[in-house]
DRENPA-3360 file (N, C-alpha, C; in nm, 2 decimals, always signed):
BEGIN
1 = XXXXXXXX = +0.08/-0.12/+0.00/+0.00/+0.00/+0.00/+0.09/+0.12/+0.00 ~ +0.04/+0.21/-0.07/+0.10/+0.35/-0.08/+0.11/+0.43/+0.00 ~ +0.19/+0.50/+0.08/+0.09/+0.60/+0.15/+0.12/+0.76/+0.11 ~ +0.04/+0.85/+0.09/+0.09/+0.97/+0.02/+0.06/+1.09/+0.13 ~ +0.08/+1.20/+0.12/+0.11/+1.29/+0.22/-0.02/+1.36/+0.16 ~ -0.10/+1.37/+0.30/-0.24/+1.49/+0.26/-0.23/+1.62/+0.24 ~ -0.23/+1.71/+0.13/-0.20/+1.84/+0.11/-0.35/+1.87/+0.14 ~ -0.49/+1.86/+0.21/-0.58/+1.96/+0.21/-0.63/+1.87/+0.32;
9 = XXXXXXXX = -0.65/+1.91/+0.44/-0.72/+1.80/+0.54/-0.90/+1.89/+0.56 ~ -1.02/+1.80/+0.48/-1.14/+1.86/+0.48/-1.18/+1.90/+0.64 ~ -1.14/+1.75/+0.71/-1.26/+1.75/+0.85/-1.17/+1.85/+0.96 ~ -1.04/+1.90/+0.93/-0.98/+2.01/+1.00/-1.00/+2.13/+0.94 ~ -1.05/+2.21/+0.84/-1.03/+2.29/+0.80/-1.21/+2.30/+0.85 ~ -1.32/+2.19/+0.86/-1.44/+2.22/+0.92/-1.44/+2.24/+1.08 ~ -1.36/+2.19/+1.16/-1.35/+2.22/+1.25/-1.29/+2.35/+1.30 ~ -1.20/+2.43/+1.23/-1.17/+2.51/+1.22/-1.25/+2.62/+1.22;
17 = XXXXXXXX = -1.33/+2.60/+1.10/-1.47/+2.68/+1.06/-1.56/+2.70/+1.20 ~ -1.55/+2.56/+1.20/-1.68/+2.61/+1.35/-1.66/+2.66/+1.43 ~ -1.47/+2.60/+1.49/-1.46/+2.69/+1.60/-1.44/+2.79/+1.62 ~ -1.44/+2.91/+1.52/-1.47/+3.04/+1.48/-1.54/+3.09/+1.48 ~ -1.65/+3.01/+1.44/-1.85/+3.09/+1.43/-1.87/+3.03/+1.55 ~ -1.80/+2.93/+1.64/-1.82/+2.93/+1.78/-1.79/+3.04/+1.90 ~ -1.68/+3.10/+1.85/-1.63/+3.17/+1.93/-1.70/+3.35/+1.93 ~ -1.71/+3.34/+1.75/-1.77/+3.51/+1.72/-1.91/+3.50/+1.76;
25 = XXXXXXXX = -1.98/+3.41/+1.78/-2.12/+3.41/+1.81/-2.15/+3.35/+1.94 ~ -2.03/+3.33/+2.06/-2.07/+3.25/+2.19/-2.11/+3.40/+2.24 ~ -2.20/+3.35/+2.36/-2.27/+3.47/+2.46/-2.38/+3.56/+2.38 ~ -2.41/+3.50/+2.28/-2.49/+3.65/+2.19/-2.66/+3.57/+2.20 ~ -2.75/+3.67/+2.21/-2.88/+3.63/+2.23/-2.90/+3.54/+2.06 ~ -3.04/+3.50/+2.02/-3.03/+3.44/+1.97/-3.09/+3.62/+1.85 ~ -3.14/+3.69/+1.87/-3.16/+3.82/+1.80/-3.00/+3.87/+1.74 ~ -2.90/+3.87/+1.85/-2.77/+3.92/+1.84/-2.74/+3.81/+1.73;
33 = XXXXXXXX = -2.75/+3.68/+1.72/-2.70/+3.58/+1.66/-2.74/+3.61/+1.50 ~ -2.83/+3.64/+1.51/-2.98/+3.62/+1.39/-2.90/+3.73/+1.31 ~ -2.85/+3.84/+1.36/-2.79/+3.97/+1.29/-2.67/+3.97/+1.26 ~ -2.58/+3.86/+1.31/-2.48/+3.86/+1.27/-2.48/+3.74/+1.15 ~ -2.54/+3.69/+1.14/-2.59/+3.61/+1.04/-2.60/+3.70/+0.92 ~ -2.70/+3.74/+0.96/-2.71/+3.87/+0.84/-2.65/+3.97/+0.77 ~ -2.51/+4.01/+0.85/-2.42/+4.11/+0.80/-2.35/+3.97/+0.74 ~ -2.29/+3.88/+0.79/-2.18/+3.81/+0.70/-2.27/+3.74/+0.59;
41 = XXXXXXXX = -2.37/+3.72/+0.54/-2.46/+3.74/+0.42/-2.44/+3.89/+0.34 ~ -2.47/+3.97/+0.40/-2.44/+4.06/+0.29/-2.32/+4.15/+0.24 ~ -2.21/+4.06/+0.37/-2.05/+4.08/+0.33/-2.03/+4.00/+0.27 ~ -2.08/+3.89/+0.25/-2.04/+3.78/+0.13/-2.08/+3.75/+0.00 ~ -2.22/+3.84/-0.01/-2.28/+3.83/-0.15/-2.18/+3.87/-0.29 ~ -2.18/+4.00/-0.25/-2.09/+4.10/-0.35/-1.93/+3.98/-0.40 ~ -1.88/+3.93/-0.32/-1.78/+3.83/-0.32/-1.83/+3.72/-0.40 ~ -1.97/+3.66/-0.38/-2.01/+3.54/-0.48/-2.05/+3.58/-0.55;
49 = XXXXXXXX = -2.09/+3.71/-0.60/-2.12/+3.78/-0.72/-2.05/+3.77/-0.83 ~ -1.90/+3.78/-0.75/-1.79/+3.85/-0.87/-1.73/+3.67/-0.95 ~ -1.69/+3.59/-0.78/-1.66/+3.49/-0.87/-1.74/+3.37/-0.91 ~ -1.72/+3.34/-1.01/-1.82/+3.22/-1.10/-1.76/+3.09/-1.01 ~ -1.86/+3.00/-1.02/-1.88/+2.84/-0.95/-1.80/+2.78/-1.04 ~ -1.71/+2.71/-0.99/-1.64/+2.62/-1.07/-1.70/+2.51/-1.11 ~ -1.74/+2.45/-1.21/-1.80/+2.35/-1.23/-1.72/+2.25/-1.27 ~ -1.71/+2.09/-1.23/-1.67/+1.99/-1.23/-1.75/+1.91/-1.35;
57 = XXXXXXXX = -1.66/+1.86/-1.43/-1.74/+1.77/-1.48/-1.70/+1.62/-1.42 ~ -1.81/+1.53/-1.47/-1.77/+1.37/-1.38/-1.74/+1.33/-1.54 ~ -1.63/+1.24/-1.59/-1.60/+1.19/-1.62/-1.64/+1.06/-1.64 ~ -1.69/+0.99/-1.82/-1.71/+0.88/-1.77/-1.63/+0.75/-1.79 ~ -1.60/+0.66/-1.72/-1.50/+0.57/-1.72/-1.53/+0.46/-1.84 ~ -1.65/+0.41/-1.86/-1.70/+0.36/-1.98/-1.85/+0.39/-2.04 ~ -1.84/+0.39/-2.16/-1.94/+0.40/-2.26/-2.08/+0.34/-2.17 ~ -2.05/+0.23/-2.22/-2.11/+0.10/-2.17/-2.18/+0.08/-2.02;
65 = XXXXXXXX = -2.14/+0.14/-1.94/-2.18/+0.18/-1.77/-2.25/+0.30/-1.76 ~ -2.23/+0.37/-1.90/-2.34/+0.49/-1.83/-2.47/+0.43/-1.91 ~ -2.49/+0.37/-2.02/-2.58/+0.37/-2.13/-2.67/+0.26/-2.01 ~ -2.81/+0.28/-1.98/-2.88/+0.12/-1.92/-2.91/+0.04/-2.03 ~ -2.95/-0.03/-1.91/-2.91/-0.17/-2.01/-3.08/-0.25/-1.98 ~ -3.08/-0.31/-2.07/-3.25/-0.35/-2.09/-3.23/-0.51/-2.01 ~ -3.29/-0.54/-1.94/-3.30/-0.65/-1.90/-3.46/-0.76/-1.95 ~ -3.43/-0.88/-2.01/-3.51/-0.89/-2.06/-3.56/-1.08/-1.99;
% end
């Protein structure tokens, strides 16, 4: 078995996330909460505005596996 070196770790970079919107939002009423919700919505919009979604395409490995197949 191979083993290769992880250049992007997802489930740390999520925990990381949270424990930030844990920290900027601990102690705040659920009104206080609800508003800060709201400003980083409309500090964020103008930002997803500008850049376009990267779109993936799935590749297909054979012809034959994507087409169904009639069973008879």
């Amino acid at each position: 078995m191979c083993s290769t070196k992880k250049r992007f770790d997802c489930v740390a970079m999520k925990r990381k996330g949270a424990a930030a919107v844990y920290e900027a939002t601990r102690g705040m009423s659920s009104d206080l909460e609800l508003a800060f919700w709201r400003e980083q919505e409309t500090r964020l919009l103008p930002v997803r505005r500008r850049k376009p979604v990267r779109k993936t395409r799935i590749k297909r490995q054979h012809d034959s596996a994507a087409a169904p197949q009639n069973d008879r």
